[in-house]
C-alpha positions in Angstrom: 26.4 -8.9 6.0 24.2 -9.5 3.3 22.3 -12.3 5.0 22.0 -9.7 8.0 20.5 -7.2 5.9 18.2 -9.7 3.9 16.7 -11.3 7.4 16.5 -7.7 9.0 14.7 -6.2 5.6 12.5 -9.2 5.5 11.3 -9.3 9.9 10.1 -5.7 8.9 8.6 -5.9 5.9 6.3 -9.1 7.3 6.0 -7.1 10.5 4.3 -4.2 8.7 2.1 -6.9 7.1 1.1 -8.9 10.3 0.4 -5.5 11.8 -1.4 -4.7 9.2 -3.7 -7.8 8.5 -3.9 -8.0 12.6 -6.0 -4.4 11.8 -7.9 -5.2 8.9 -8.9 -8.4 11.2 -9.6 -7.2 14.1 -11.9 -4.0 12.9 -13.3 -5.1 9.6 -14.7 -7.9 7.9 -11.9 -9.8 6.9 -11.4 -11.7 3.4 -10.5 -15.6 3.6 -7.2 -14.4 2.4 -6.3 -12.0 4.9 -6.7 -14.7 7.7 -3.8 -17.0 5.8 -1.8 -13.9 5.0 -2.0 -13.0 8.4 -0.7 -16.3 9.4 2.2 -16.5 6.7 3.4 -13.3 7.9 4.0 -14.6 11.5 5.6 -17.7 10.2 7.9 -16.0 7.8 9.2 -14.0 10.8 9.8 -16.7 13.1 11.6 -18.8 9.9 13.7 -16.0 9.2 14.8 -15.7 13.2 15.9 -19.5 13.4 16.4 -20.7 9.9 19.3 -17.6 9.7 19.7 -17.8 13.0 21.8 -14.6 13.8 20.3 -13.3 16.5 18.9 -16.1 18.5 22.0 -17.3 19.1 24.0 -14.0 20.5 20.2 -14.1 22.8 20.7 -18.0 24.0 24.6 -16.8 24.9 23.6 -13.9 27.0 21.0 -15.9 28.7 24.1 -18.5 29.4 21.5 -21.0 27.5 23.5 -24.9 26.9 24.0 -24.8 22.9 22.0 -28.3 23.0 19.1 -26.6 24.3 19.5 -24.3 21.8 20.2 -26.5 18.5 17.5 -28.5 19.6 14.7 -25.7 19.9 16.0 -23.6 16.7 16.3 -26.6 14.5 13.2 -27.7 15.5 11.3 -24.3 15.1 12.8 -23.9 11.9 11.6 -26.9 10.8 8.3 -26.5 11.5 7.9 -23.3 10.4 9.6 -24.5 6.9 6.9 -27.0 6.9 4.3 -24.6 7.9 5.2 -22.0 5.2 4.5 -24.2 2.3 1.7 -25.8 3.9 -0.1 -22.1 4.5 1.3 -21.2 1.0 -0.2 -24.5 -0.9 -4.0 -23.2 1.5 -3.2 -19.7 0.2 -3.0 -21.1 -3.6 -6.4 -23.4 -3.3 -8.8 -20.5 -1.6 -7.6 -18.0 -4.3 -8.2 -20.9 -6.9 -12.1 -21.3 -5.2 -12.6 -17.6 -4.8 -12.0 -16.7 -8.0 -14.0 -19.9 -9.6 -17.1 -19.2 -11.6 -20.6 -20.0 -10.4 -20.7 -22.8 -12.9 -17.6 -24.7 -11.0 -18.3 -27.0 -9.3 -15.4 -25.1 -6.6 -18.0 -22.4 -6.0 -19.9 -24.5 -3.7 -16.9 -23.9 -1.0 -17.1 -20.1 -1.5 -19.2 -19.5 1.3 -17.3 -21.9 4.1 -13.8 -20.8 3.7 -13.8 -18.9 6.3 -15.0 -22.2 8.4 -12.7 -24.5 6.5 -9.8 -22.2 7.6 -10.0 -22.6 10.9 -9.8 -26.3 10.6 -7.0 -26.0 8.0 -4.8 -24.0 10.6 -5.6 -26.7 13.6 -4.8 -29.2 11.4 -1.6 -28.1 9.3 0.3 -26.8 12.7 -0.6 -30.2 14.9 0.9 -31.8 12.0 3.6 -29.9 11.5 4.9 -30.1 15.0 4.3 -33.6 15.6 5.8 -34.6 12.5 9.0 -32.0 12.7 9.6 -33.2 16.6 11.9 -35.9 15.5 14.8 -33.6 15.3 14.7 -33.3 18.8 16.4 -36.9 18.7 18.8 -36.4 15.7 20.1 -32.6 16.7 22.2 -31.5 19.4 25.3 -29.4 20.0 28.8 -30.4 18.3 31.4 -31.8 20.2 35.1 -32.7 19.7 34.2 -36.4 19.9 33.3 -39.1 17.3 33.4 -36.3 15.0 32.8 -38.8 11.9 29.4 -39.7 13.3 27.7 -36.5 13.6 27.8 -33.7 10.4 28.3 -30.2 11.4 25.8 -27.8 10.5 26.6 -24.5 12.3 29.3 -23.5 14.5 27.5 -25.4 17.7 24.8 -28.0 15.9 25.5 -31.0 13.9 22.9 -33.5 13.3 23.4 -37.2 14.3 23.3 -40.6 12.3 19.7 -42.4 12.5 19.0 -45.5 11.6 18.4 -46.4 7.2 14.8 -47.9 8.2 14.1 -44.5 9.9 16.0 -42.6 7.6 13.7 -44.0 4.7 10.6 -44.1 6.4 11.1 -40.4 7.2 12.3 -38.8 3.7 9.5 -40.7 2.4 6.9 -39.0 4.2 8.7 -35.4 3.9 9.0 -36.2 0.1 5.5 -36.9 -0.1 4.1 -34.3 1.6 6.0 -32.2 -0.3 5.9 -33.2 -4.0 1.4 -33.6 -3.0 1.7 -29.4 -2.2 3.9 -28.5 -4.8 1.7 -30.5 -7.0 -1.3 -29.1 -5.4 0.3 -25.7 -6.1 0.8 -26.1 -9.6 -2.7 -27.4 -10.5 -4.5 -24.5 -8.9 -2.2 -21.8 -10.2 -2.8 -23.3 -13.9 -6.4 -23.4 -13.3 -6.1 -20.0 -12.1 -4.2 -19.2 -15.3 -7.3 -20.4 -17.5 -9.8 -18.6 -15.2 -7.7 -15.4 -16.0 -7.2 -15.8 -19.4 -10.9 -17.1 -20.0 -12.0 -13.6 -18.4 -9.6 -11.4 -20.2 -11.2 -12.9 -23.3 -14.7 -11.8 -22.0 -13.5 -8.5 -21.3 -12.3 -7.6 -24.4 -15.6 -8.6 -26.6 -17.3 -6.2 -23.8 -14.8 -3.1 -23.8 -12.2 -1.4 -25.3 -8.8 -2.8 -24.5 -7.4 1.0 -23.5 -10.5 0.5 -20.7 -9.7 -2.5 -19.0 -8.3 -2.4 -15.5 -7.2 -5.0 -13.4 -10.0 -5.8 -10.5 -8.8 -6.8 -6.9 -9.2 -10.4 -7.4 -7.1 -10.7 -10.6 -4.1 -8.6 -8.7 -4.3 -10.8 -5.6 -4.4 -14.1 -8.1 -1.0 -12.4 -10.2 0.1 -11.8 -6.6 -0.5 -15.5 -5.5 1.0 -17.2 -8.6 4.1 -15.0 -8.9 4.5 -16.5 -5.1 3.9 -19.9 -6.0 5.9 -19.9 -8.7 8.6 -18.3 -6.8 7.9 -20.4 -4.0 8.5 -23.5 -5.9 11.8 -22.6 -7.5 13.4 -21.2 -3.9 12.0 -24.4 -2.2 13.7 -27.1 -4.9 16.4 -25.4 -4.8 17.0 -25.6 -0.7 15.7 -29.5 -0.7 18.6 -30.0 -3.6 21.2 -28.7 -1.2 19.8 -31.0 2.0 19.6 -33.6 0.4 23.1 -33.4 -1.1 24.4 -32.8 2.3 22.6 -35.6 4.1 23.4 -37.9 1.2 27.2 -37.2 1.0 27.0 -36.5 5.1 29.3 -33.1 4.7 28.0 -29.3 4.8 30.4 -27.1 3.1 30.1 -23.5 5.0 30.1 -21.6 1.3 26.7 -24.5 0.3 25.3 -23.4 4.1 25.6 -20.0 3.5 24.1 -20.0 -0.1 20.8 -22.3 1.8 20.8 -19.6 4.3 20.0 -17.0 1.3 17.9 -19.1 -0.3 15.3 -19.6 2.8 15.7 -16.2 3.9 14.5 -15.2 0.3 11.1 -16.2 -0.1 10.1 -14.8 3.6 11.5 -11.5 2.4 10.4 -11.1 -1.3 7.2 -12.3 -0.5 5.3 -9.3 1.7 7.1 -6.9 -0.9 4.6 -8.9 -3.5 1.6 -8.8 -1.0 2.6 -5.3 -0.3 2.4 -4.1 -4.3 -0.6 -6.1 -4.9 -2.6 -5.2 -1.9 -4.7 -1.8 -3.4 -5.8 -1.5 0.3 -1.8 -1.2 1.2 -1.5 1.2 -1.5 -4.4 3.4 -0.8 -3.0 3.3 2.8 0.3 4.6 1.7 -1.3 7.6 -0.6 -3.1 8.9 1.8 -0.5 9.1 4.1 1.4 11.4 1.3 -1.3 13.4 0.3 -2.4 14.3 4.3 1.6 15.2 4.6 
């Protein structure tokens, strides 16, 4: 039940914001960040569909779908879309860091090309990300009564299947990689985003009054950014602990499964609340729809 209600809340809180971004897109002059917002919000739905995957399965059943059809397509689109999230989160984290640079940085240089660069950044990260994440087409399919010891169940009709130690290897190598360069990534521009803050708060208050100072747009959408990063960071570890425990010991306890489940689920759902609360377009939105009532 709670798993329900945490993947329903979450689908309609990032549909409000893809709705919403789709608008400020389509009639306005979009920032660089609205673009990748836009895109994180369609890829938090579809990895909150398949990675809890509660109602795509009661869908494949009524559609008398086989379940290896249907392991192999939600395992692989939750993959990708795992993959794509910290990707588009890691882009998210570096355009904020440019956008907010100084003149003096040598990062303001880039300012005026994100909206170029972002283009390429999307091609790029989702051929990736489904090229790379199509090898669990192989190693995924649905659980059967035989040879149980070779395959480790994973829901009640998917269990993934041994693959060979060189392949193994080769593959958790590159996943590692890619992973620890983003997080890494990640870090570096929310500390340097940290010092731009602090270095203009400093500024501010030799200029004003602390009682006067208010927070501009750009410094709420940073504290946005880094709060998701940072969250971001500790949800992600947390779910490549538990995999890699399971692969390692090749057993998935249903309590460990269920407490992954939560974990993925929570990022895609806490994360438009923070976009939401940060967003002073959102906000404005909402108080003029209370003062017209």
């Amino acid at each position: 039940n709670l798993l329900n209600f945490l993947s329903g809340f979450g689908i309609l809180a990032n549909m409000f914001l893809l709705l919403f971004y789709t608008f400020i897109i389509l009639g306005h002059r979009p920032k660089t960040t609205d673009l990748i917002s836009c895109q994180l919000s369609f890829i938090h739905i579809v990895m909150v569909l398949t990675g809890g995957n509660i109602w795509l399965t009661d869908l494949f059943e009524s559609l008398n779908i086989e379940n290896d059809f249907k392991c192999k397509t939600v395992f692989y689109i939750s993959r990708v879309m795992r993959g794509l999230s910290i990707c588009i989160t890691c882009l998210l984290s570096v355009f904020q860091a440019v956008t907010i640079s100084p003149s003096s940085s040598w990062l303001a240089k880039f300012k005026y090309k994100l909206k170029t660069y972002t283009i390429y950044a999307f091609l790029y990260l989702w051929s990736f990300n489904l090229s790379f994440s199509s090898r669990w087409i192989f190693y995924v399919g649905a659980f059967t009564n035989m040879s149980e010891t070779n395959q480790m169940k994973v829901t009640k009709y998917c269990s993934l299947f041994p693959m060979n130690y060189i392949i193994r290897g080769f593959i958790w190598t590159v996943a590692c990689s890619r992973d620890i360069f983003l997080v890494g990534v990640m870090l570096s521009t929310s500390a340097y985003m940290v010092i731009i803050l602090c270095r203009h708060q400093r500024q501010c208050k030799h200029l004003h009054n602390i009682g006067h100072l208010r927070a501009s747009p750009e410094k709420r959408a940073t504290q946005a950014i880094l709060v998701l990063v940072v969250f971001f960071v500790v949800m992600y570890w947390v779910d490549f602990i538990i995999s890699a425990t399971a692969v390692l010991l090749w057993m998935y306890n249903p309590v460990i499964l269920a407490v992954q489940k939560f974990v993925m689920d929570a990022y895609p759902t806490i994360t438009p609340l923070v976009q939401i609360s940060s967003d002073k377009r959102i906000i404005n939105m909402f108080k003029s729809f209370h003062l017209f009532k």
